[in-house]
Rosetta silent file (secondary structure, phi, psi, omega in degrees, C-alpha in Angstrom):
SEQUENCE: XXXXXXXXXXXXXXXXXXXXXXXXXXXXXXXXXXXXXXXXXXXXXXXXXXXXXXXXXXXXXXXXXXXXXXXXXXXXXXXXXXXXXXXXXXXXXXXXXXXXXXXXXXXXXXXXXXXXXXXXXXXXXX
SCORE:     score description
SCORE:     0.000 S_00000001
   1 L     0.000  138.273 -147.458    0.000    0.000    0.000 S_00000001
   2 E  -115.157  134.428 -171.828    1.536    3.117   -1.383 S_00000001
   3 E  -130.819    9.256  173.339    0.451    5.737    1.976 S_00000001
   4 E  -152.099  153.863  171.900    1.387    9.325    1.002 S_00000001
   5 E  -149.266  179.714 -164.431    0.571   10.805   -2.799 S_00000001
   6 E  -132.341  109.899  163.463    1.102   14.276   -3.630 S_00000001
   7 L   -32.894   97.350  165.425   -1.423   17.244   -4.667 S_00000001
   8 L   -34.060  -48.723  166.155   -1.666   17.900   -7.912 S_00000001
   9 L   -68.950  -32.457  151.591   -2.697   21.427   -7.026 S_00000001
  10 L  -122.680    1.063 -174.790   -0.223   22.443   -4.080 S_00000001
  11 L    86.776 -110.519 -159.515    2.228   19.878   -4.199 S_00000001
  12 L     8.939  138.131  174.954    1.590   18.871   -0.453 S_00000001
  13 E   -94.344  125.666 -172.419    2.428   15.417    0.115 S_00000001
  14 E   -94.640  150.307  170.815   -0.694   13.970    1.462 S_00000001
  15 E   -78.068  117.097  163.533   -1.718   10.574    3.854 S_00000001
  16 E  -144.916  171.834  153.049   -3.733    8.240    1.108 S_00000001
  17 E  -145.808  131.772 -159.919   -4.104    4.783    0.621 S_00000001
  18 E  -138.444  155.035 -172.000   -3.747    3.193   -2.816 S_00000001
  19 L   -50.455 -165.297 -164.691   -2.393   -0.233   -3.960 S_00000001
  20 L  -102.218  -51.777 -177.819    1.236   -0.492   -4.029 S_00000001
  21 L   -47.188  -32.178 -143.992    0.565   -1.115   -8.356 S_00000001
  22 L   -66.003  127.014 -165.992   -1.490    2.337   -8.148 S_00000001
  23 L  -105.894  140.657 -174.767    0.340    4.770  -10.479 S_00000001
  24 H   -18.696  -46.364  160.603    1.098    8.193   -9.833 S_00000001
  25 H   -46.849  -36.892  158.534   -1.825    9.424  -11.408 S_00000001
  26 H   -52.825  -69.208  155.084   -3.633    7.672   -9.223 S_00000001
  27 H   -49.533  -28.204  172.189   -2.122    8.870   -6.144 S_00000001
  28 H   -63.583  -66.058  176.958   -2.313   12.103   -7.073 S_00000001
  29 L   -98.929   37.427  125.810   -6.348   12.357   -7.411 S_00000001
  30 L   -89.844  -15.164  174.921   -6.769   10.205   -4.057 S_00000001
  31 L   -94.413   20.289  161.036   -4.181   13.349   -2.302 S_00000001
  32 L  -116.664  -18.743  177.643   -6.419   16.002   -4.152 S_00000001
  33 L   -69.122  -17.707 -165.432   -9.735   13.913   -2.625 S_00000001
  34 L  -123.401  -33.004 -164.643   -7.823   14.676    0.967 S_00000001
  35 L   -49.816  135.460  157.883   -5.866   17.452    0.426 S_00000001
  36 L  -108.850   53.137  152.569   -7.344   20.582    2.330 S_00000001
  37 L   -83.476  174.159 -169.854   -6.088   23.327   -0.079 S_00000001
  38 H   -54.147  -57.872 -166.284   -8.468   25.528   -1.785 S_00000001
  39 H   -35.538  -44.370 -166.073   -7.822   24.202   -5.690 S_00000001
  40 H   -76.920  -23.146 -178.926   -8.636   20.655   -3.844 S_00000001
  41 H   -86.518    2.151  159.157  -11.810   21.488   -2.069 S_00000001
  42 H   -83.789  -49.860 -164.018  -13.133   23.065   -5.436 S_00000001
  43 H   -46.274  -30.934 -170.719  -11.608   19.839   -7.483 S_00000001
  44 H   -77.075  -39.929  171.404  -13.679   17.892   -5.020 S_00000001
  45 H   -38.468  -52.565 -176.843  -16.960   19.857   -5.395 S_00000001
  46 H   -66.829   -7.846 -170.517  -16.695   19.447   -9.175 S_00000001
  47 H  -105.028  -20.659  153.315  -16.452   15.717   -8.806 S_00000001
  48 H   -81.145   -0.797  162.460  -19.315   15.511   -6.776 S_00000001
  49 H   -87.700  -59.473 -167.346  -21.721   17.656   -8.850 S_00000001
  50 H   -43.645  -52.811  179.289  -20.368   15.233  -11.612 S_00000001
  51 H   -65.870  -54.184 -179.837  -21.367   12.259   -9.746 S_00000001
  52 H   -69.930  -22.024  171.685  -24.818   13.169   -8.564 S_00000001
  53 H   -38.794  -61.823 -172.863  -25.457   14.596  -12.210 S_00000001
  54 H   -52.935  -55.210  164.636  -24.935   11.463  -13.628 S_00000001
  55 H   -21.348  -91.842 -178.631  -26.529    9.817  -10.661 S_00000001
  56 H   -49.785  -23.140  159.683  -30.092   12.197  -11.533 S_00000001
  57 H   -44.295  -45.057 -171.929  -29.553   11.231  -14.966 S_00000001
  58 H  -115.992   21.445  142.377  -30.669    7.877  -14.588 S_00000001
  59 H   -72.376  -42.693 -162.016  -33.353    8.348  -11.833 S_00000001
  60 H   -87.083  -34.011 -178.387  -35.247   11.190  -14.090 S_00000001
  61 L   -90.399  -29.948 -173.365  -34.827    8.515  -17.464 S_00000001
  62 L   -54.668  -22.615  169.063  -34.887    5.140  -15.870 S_00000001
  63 L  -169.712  139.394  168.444  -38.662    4.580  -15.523 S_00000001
  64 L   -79.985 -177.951  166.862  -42.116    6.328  -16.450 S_00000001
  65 L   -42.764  -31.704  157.522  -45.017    6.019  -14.429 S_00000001
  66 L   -85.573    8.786 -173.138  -45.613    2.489  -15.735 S_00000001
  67 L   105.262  -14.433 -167.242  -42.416    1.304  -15.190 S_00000001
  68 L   -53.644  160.037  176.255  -41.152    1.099  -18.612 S_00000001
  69 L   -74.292 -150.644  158.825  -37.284    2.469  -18.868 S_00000001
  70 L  -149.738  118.833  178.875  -37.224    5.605  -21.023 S_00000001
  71 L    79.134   39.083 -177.558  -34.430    6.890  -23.187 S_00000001
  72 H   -65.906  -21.951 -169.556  -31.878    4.071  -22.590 S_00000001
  73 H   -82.758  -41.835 -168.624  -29.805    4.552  -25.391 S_00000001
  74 H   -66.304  -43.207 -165.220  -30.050    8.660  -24.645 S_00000001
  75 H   -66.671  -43.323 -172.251  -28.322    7.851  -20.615 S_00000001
  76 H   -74.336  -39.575  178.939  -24.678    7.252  -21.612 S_00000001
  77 H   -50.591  -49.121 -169.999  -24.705   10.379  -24.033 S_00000001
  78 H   -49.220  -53.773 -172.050  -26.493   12.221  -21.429 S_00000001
  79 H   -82.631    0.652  173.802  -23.918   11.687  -18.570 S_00000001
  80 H   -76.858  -14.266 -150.638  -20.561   12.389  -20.967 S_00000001
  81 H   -90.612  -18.024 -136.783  -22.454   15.983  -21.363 S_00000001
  82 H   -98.965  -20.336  178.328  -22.578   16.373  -17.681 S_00000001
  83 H   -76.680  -52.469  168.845  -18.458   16.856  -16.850 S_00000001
  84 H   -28.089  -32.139 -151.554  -18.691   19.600  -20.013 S_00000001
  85 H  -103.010  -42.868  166.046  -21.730   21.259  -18.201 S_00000001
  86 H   -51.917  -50.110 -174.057  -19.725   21.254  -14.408 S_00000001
  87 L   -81.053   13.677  165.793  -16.638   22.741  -15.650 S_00000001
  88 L    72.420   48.039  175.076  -18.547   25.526  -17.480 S_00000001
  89 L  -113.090  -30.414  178.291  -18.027   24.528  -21.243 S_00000001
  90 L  -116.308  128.234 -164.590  -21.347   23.646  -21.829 S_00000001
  91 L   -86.919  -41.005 -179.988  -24.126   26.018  -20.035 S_00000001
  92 E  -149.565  164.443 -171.719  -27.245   24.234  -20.751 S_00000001
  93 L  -136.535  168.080 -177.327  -28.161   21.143  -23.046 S_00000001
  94 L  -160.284  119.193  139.380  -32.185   20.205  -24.112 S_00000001
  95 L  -106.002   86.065  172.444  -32.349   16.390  -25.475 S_00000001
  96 L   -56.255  104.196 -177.971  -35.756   15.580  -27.333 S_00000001
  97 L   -88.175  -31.561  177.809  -35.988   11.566  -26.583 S_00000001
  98 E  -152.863 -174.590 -173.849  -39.328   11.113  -28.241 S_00000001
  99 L   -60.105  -29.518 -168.185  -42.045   13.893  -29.509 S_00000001
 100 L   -94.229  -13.093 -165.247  -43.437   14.183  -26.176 S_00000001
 101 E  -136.430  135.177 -178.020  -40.239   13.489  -23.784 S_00000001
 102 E  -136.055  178.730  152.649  -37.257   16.026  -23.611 S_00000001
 103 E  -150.769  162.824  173.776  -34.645   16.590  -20.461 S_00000001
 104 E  -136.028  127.414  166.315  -32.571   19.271  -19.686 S_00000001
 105 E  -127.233  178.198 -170.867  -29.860   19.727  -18.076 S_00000001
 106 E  -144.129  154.336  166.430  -28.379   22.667  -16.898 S_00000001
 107 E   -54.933  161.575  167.340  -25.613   24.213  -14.506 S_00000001
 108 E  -162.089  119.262 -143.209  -26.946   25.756  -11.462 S_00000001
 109 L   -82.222  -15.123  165.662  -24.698   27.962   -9.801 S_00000001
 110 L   -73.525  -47.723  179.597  -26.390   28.839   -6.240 S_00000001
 111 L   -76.797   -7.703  179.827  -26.661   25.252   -5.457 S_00000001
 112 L    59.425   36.098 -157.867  -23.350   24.092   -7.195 S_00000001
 113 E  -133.092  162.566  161.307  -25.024   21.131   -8.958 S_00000001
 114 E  -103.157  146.881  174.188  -26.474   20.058  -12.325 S_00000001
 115 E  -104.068  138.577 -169.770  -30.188   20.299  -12.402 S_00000001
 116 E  -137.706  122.587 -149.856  -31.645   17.773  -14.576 S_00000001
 117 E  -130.743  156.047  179.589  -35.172   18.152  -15.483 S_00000001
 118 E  -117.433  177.734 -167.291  -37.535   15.740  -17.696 S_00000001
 119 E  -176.089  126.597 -173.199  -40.537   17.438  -19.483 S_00000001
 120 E  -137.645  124.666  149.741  -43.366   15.461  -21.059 S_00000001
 121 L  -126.870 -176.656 -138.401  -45.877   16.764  -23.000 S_00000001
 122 L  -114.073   89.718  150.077  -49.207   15.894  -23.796 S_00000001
 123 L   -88.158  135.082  174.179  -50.676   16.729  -27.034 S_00000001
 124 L  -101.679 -176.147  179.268  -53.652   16.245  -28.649 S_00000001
 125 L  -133.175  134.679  175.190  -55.544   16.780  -31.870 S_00000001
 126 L  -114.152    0.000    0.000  -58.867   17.988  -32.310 S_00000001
């Protein structure tokens, strides 16, 4: 077990523990998950908006009201968009899954999160 790695972001050598095989790179972003300098306690934020993003991705697609899934093919695109949308390259995204089913997601910068919203509507014809 390899027990100190070093912050990418200050250098500080940090207490971690990672296999012995575990390659620098490795070591590195488990001492920026511990590290308390600033750079690391944003790097951690962003990887935890990333993770529940993804996360709310497939609660709001995985099943409608009857159970069926919805948009399975549409979840892995959806969560690559979602690192793009944390780090502020992408601001907001709208994906139309069928005529009637869309999601959106979007940054949202008081809560430090992606908000991921499904929208279904109903139309008729008279």
């Amino acid at each position: 077990m390899k027990e100190t790695g070093a912050c990418p972001f200050c250098g500080q050598e940090v207490m971690v523990q990672v296999p012995e095989t575990a390659s620098e790179e490795e070591a590195s972003y488990a001492a920026a998950m511990n590290c308390d300098c600033l750079n690391a306690h944003t790097f951690r934020r962003k990887e935890q908006a990333k993770k529940e993003g993804q996360e709310s991705i497939e609660d709001v697609l995985n099943q409608d009201e009857q159970g069926k899934r919805i948009g399975c093919r549409v979840i892995p695109v959806a969560k690559e968009l979602i690192p793009a949308i944390v780090e502020g390259d992408i601001r907001s995204v709208t994906v139309s899954i069928t005529p009637e089913i869309s999601i959106k997601l979007k940054w949202n910068e008081k809560a430090a999160k992606v908000d991921v919203e499904r929208k279904e509507t109903l139309t008729t014809k008279a």
